[in-house]
C-alpha positions, 0 to 999 in steps of 0.5 A: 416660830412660835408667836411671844405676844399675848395677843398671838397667844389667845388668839392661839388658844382661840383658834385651837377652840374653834378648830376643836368644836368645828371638827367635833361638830364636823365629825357629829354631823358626819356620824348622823349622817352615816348613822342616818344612811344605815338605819336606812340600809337597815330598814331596806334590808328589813323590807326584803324580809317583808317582801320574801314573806310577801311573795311567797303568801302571793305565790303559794295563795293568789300567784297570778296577781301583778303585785307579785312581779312588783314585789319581784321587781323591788326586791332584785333592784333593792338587793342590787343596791345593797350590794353594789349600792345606786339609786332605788326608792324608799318606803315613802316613794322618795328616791334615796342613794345608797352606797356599795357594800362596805366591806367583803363579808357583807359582798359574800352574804349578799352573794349568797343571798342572791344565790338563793333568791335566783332560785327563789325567783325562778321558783315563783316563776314556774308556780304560777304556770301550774294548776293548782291541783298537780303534784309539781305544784305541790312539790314547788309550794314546799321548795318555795317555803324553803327557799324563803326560810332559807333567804329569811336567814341569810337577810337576818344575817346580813341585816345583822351585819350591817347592825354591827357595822353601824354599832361599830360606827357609834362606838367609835363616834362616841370614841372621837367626842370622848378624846375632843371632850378631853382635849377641850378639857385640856385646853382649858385647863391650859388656857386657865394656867397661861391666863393665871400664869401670863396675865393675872400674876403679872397684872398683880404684880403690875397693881402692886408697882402702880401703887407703891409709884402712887405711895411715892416709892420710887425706889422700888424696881417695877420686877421683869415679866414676860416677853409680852405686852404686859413685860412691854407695859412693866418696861415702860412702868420701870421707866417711867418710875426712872423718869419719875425718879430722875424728876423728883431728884431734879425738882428738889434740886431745883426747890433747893436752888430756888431757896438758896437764891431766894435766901441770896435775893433777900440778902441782897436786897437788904444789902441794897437797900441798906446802901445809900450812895447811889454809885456804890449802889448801883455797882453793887446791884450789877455785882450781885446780880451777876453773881445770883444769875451766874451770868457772863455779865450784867450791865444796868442803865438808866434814863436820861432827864430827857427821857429819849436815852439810856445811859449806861450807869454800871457793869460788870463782867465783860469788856468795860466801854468807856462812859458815858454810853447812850442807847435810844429808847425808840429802838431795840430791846429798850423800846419793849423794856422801857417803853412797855415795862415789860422783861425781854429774852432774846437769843442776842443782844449785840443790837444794844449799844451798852452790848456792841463790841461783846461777844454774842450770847443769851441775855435777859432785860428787865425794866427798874420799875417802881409802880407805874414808873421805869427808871432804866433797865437791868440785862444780864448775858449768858453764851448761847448755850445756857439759856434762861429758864422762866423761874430765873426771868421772874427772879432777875424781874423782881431783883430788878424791882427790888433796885428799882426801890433802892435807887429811889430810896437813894435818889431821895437821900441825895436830895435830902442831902442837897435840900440840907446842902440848900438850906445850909447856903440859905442860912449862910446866904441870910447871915451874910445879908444880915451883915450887908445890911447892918453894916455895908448898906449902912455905911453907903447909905451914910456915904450918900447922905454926907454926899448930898449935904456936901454938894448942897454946901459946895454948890454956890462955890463951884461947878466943877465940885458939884458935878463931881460929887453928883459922880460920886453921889450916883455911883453910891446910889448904883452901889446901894441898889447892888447891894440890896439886889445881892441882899435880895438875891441870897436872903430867905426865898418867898413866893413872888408878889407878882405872878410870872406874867407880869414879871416876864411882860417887864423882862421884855419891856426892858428888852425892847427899850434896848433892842430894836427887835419884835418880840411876840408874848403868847402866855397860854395858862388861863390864869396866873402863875406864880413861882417861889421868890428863888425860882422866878429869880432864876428864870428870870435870869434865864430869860434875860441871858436869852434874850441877851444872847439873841441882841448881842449874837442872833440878828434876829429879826423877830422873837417870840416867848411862849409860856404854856403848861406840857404833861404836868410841866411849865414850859418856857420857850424863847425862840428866834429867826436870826442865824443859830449856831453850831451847838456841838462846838459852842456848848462848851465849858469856855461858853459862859452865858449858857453853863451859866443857864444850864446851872440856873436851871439845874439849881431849881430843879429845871431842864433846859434844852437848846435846839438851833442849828446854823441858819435856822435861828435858836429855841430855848425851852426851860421845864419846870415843876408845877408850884403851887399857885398862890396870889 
């Protein structure tokens, strides 16, 4: 199977190159090798020439020399290894190899020639056993030159050929360099087309894709190429510019829906703000919220004056549970989102109190925050296949806060209407004491003087009359000081004239001229307090009714009052050792004494919280604002 990837390609077209260089260099060294090994078979057959015409001089001149057997010697052994090649020595000595004969032709020259030398031989024999001066001497002088003219020839002839044998060789030398010259040419035209071809077109096609992509063309197909790895790289180019695509379509869907719920947010957050009546608010804010999350449901809480509860204020979606519904901040989802103000996603939310009996799903808290304070939390609840993305965390997060604005701007406009409210009652209160005191205050004390004078003229007459009329003279005087505590209790508030120390120490004066129980007075501020006319009035009141409540219902044996100053706040506490009560089944509206406290104590903008439990005695705690403190 012929290889499809580039790189199976080139290494190819690699190897075909080193193969062709290899045997063109393999046949080069093999062509001077042979030209080598002829040159020396041709210098060898050169050298027997020499040695014919040598030993012919030898043994027409000086035949009995030794040289002349030498010569002999190295002729037959050279002769012999031209022919059927072996062993034998150069002209240097040195030992060299020579091959056979390579072809028949050459094998008859030689045998020719070994024909006449065998003459020769014998010839160069016999002359050297005759005198000089005999006629068979002469005779063999003149066959010895023939027959070396003869071998001179027939050497010529057979150096000749092996001449033409090791031309021939050349020649076809030159032959395979000039078809691997042809072929390497063809290679590399070959190589230059399929890189042009497979590699520089492609990677021109490739650039021009990679830039349109960077111009931000996404349209434009990245075109097929090759089974390669650059048509592998223009596939992974055309799906990325897909992806691409895919993702610019889905980041402007998504920049359209950030903007239409942004422009949906804003108007939402007109529209609360706009709201003044906390109820409808607050159902308007789970309402759009909701909606704006495309949630299953939105539920929004609040925490209590305590600060230990989040109450359950408003919903939508979802089962309604009937109100009111509590969760503890000290646990749950609430701990985080209360009391570290921060926004929670969880997977389910089912722990929640405001969420049991709802089916699981995927919900996110944001705490109401306004600044460094958290009024409550708004949670909104999807199935668990829709989970929130982290824009839609921020976004409830800042809704949340926009509320959080609202329902201040709507607490604060309650109050103004109940401070208008206040100061309606207050007018109404000052009119109506004005009236007590011009008219029924007068009239008693009217009453009072003629009941004097009266029982100063019937005195000397009669006991009995006297007596009554002291009856009657004392009850004027209780009603007057009624009527002017009641003028004093809805005329214009002042500030006190006593600070509270010296008012509660009276207070408790009072009670221990009534009761026969110890009471402990601990008041903790460093210096004085002093409170509005209104407030001490009303926590004075509170006070008293503890007090009164330990006497008539405690049995307590000691009673201790603490005032001391808690984060920001005063902090009256009235405790007692006597035998408590069941808070659930006595705090009930039938229980005047302490409705009567609580309202007191909302009436100044005051909390009061009863701890007691049977057999452990009762503690009252009251909290007020810190007022100004004024002589």
């Amino acid at each position: 199977m012929v290889p499809q990837t580039l790189r199976h390609r080139f290494t190819l077209l690699l190897a075909l190159f080193f193969l062709l260089v290899t045997i063109s260099a393999g046949v080069t060294l093999a062509g001077l090798r042979t030209q080598r090994n002829d040159a020396l078979i041709i210098n060898l057959a050169g050298r027997q020439r020499m040695l014919t015409q040598q030993m012919t001089w030898m043994a027409l001149n000086r035949p009995q020399e030794p040289a002349l057997e030498q010569n002999m010697a190295r002729f037959e052994e050279t002769l012999h290894a031209l022919k059927d090649g072996g062993q034998i020595q150069d002209a240097f000595g040195r030992p060299v190899t020579l091959p056979p004969a390579p072809d028949q032709e050459l094998h008859n020259l030689l045998d020719q020639v070994w024909e006449s030398w065998n003459t020769f031989e014998s010839s160069l024999l016999r002359i050297r056993s005759l005198p000089p001066e005999s006629e068979e001497y002469s005779q063999l002088s003149q066959s010895i030159q023939t027959n070396a003219q003869t071998i001179l020839a027939q050497l010529d002839d057979v150096v000749s050929a092996f001449e033409a044998r090791a031309q021939s060789k050349v020649s076809r030398l030159w032959v395979v360099q000039a078809v691997f010259l042809l072929v390497g040419i063809s290679l590399l035209v070959f190589g230059t087309l399929f890189v042009r071809r497979r590699v520089v077109v492609p990677l021109e096609q490739l650039g021009q894709a990679a830039r349109r992509i960077g111009a931000g063309d996404l349209e434009s197909v990245v075109p097929r190429l090759w089974d390669d790895e650059l048509g592998e790289l223009a596939g992974v180019m055309e799906a990325m510019r897909r992806e691409l695509a895919a993702s610019r379509s889905h980041l402007q869907h998504r920049v359209d829906q950030r903007t239409n719920e942004l422009v949906e947010a804003f108007e939402f957050s007109q529209e609360i703000v706009s709201r003044l009546d906390l109820d409808s608010l607050l159902q308007s804010v789970t309402d759009r919220c909701r909606k704006l999350m495309n949630a299953r449901e939105a539920r929004l809480c609040l925490i209590q004056q305590n600060g230990r509860a989040l109450e359950l204020v408003a919903g939508q979606g979802g089962p309604h549970p009937t109100m009111p519904v509590f969760q503890p901040v000290e646990r749950g989802i609430a701990l985080e989102v209360v009391g570290e103000g921060k926004t929670v996603v969880r997977q389910h939310c089912t722990d929640c109190a405001h969420m049991s009996g709802h089916e699981p799903g995927v919900c996110v808290a944001a705490p109401l925050k306004t600044g460094e304070t958290v009024l409550g939390a708004l949670c909104v609840v999807r199935p668990e296949n829709t989970p929130f993305s982290v824009e839609e965390v921020q976004a409830l997060t800042l809704l949340a806060n926009t509320a959080a604005i609202a329902i201040t701007n709507a607490r604060l406009v309650d109050q103004e209407r109940e401070q208008a409210r206040q100061s309606a009652i207050l007018t109404e209160r000052q009119r109506l004491a004005a009236e007590l005191h011009d008219h029924l205050a007068q009239t008693l004390s009217f009453l009072r003087l003629k009941t004097e004078q009266i029982a100063a003229l019937v005195h000397p007459q009669g006991e009995t009359v006297a007596e009554e009329l002291l009856h009657i003279q004392t009850t004027l005087d209780t009603a007057y000081d009624q009527v002017r505590d009641a003028i004093e209790g809805i005329a214009p508030a002042r500030m006190a004239a006593e600070n509270l120390r010296d008012s509660l120490a009276k207070c408790l004066d009072e009670f221990k001229s009534l009761a026969s129980v110890p009471v402990a007075f601990r008041f903790e501020p460093p210096g004085p307090v002093f409170l509005p006319q209104v407030v001490e009035t009303q926590v004075l009141h509170i006070v008293r009714e503890s007090l009164a409540n330990v006497q008539r219902h405690a049995r307590a044996s000691q009673v201790t009052v603490r005032i001391h100053r808690d984060n920001g706040e005063l902090t009256i506490e009235i405790g007692d050792d006597g035998q408590g009560f069941d808070p659930h089944q006595d705090i009930s509206p039938n229980h005047l004494g302490l409705n009567i406290m609580r309202t007191r104590a909302e009436r100044i903008g005051a909390r009061l919280d009863i701890q007691t439990r049977p057999g452990q005695g009762t503690k009252v705690t009251l909290r007020l604002p810190e007022y100004e403190e004024q002589p």
